[in-house]
C-alpha positions as CSV (number, residue, x, y, z in Angstrom):
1,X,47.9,22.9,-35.9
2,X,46.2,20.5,-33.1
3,X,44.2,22.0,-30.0
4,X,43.6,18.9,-28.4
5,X,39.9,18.6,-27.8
6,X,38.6,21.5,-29.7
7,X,37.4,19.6,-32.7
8,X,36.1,16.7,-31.1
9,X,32.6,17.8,-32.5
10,X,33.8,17.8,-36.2
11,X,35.6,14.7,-36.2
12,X,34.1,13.7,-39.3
13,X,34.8,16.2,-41.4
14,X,36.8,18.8,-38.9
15,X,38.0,22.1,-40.8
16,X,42.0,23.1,-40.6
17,X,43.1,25.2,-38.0
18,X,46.2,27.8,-39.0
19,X,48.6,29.7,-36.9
20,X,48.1,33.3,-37.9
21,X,50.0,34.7,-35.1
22,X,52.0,36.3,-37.7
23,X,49.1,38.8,-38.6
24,X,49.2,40.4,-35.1
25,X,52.1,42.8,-36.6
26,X,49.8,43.6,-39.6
27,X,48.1,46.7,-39.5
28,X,45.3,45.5,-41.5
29,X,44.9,42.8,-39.2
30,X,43.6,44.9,-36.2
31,X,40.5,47.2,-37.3
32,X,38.6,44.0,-38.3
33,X,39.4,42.0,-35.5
34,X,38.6,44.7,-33.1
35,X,35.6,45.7,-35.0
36,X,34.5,42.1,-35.1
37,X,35.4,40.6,-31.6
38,X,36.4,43.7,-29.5
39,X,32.9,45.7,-30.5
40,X,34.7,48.3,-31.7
41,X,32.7,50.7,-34.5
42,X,35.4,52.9,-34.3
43,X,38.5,50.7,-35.0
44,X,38.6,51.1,-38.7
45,X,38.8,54.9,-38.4
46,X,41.5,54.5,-35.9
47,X,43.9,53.5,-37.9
48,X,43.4,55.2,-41.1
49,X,42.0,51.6,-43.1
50,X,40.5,52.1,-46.1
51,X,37.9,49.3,-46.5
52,X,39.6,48.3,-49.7
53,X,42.8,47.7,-48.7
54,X,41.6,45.6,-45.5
55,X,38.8,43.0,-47.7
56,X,41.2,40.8,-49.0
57,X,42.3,39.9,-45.3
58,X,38.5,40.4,-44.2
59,X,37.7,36.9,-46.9
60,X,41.2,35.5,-45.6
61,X,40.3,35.4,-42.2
62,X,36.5,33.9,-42.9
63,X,37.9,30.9,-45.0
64,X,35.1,27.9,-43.7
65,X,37.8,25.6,-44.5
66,X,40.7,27.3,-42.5
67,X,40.1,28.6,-39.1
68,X,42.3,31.0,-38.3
69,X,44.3,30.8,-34.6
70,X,46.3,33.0,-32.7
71,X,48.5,31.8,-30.0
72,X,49.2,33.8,-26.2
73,X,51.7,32.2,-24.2
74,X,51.2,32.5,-20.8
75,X,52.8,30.7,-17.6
76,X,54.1,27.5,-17.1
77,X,53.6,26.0,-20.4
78,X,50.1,27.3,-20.9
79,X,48.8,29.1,-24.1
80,X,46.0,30.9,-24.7
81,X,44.3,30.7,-28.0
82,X,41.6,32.6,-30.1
83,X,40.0,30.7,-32.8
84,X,37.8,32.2,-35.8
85,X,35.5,29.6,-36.1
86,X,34.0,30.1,-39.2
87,X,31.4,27.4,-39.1
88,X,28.7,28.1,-41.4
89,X,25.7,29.2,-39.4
90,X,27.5,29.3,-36.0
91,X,30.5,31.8,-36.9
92,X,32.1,32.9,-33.9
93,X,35.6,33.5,-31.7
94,X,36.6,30.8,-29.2
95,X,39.2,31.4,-26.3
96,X,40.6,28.9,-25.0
97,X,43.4,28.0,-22.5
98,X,45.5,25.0,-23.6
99,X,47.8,23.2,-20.3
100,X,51.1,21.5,-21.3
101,X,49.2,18.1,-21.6
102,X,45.4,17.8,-21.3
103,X,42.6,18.6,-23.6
104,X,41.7,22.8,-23.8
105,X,39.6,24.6,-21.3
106,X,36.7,27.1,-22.9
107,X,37.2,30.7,-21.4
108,X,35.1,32.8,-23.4
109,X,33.1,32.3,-26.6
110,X,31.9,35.0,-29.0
111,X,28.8,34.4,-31.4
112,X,26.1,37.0,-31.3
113,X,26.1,36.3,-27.5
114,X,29.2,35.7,-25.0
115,X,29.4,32.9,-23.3
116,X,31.8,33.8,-19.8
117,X,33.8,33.6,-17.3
118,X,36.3,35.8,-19.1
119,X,39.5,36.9,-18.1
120,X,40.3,39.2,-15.3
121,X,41.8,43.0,-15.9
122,X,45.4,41.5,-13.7
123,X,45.4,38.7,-16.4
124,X,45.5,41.4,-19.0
125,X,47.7,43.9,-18.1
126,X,50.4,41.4,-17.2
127,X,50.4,40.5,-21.0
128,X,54.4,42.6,-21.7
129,X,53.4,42.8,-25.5
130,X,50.9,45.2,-26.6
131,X,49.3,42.6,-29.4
132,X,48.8,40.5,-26.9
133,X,46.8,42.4,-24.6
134,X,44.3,43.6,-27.8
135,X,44.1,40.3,-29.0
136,X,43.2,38.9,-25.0
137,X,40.6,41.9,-24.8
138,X,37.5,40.8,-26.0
139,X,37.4,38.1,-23.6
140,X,37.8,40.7,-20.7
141,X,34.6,40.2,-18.3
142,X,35.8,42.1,-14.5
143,X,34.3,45.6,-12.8
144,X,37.5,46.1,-10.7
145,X,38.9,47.7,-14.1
146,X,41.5,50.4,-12.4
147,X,41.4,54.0,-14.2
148,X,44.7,53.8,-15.8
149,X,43.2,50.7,-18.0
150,X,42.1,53.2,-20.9
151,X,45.5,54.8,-21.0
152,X,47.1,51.1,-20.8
153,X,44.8,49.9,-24.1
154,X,45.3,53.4,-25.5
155,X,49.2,52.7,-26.0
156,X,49.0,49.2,-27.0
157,X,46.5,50.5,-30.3
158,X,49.6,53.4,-31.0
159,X,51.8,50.5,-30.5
160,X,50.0,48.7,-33.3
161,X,49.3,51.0,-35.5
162,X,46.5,53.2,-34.6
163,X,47.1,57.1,-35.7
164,X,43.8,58.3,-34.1
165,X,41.4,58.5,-31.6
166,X,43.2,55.6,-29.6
167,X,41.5,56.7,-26.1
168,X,38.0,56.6,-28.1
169,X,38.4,53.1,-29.3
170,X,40.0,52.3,-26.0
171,X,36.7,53.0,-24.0
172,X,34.5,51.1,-26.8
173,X,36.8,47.9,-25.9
174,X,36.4,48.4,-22.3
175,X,33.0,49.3,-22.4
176,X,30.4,47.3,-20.6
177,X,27.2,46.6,-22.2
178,X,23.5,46.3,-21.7
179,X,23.1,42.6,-20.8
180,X,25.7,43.3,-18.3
181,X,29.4,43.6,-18.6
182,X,32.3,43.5,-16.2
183,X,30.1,42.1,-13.2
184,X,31.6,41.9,-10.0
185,X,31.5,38.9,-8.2
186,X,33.7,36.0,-7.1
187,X,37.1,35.1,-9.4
188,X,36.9,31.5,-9.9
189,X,40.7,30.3,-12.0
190,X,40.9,28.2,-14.9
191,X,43.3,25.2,-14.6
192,X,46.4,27.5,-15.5
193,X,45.6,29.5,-12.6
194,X,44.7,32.9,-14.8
195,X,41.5,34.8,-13.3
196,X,38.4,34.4,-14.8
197,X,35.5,36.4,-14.4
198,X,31.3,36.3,-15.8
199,X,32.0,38.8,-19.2
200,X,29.9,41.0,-21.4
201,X,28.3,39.9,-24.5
202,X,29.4,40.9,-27.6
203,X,26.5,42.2,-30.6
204,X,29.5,41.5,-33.2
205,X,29.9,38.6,-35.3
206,X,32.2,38.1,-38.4
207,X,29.5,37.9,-40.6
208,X,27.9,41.2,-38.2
209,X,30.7,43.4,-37.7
């Protein structure tokens, strides 16, 4: 698949992007992608994943020559996607919004350090399908979080598979951290008109889960 601008960098020699969208119904899929990008210690717990049965997906996803991409559609034409970018050295998660013509639009970046705005919490919860909303997440950066969000995330990890402690690893997703999560502040829009906000770092990396 094309993102058009992402790979301008790696023109010589760019990797292969793949649509993965079909692991979001995979059970195995979520404790390592919320463990990794979401910041999540609990995740694997959660959902009752031995660490066997989830490696072979674990070296799947983190295949340098195959970036893994999952797609969000959101409105009028736009898409949101999350790429693995498994570049050697400089692994990380890219979010980016994609308009119906027009190169992509950076909204968050995960690497060891997160690099903002973010999406806001109204840009979340307006996501109908609960995959979509934990795949979304990580890129969350806003402190008008209403108190029903950990009850909102809760359901959407039962809805994906999660047996236990969904309200524990809800508040590890939501949870702000030290260099400063969920500021408030004004809501600047990206060119699909979603709500973006300055967002938390992450301490997670794919090769640092």
């Amino acid at each position: 698949m094309r993102i058009p601008g992402y790979l301008d960098p790696f023109e010589s020699s760019p990797p292969v992007l793949v649509d993965r969208s079909d692991l979001l119904s995979k059970k195995h899929f979520w404790p390592p992608f919320l463990a990794w990008v979401g910041d999540a210690p609990s995740a694997p717990g959660a959902f009752g994943v031995e660490s066997d049965e989830a490696g072979p997906l674990a070296r799947e996803l983190l295949d340098e020559s195959r970036w893994p991409v999952f797609t969000v559609p959101v409105r009028d034409g736009h898409r949101v996607h999350v790429v693995m970018r498994n570049l050697s050295g400089e692994a990380g998660f890219d979010y980016l919004i994609t308009p119906p013509r027009g190169p992509a639009v950076h909204v968050a970046a995960l690497d060891g350090h997160f690099a903002g705005p973010g999406l806001s919490w109204p840009d979340l919860a307006v996501r109908a399908e609960p995959a979509h909303l934990l795949l979304l997440l990580p890129a969350f950066g806003d402190a008008a979080t209403p108190p029903t969000a950990v009850d909102r995330v809760a359901d959407a990890l039962t809805a994906v598979g999660a047996i236990r402690d969904q309200r524990a690893v809800a508040g590890e997703l939501l949870a702000p951290t030290a260099s400063g999560a969920h500021p408030a502040g004004t809501s600047p829009t990206t060119p699909s008109g979603a709500t973006v906000r300055p967002a938390r770092a992450s301490s997670t990396t794919p090769t640092s889960p």
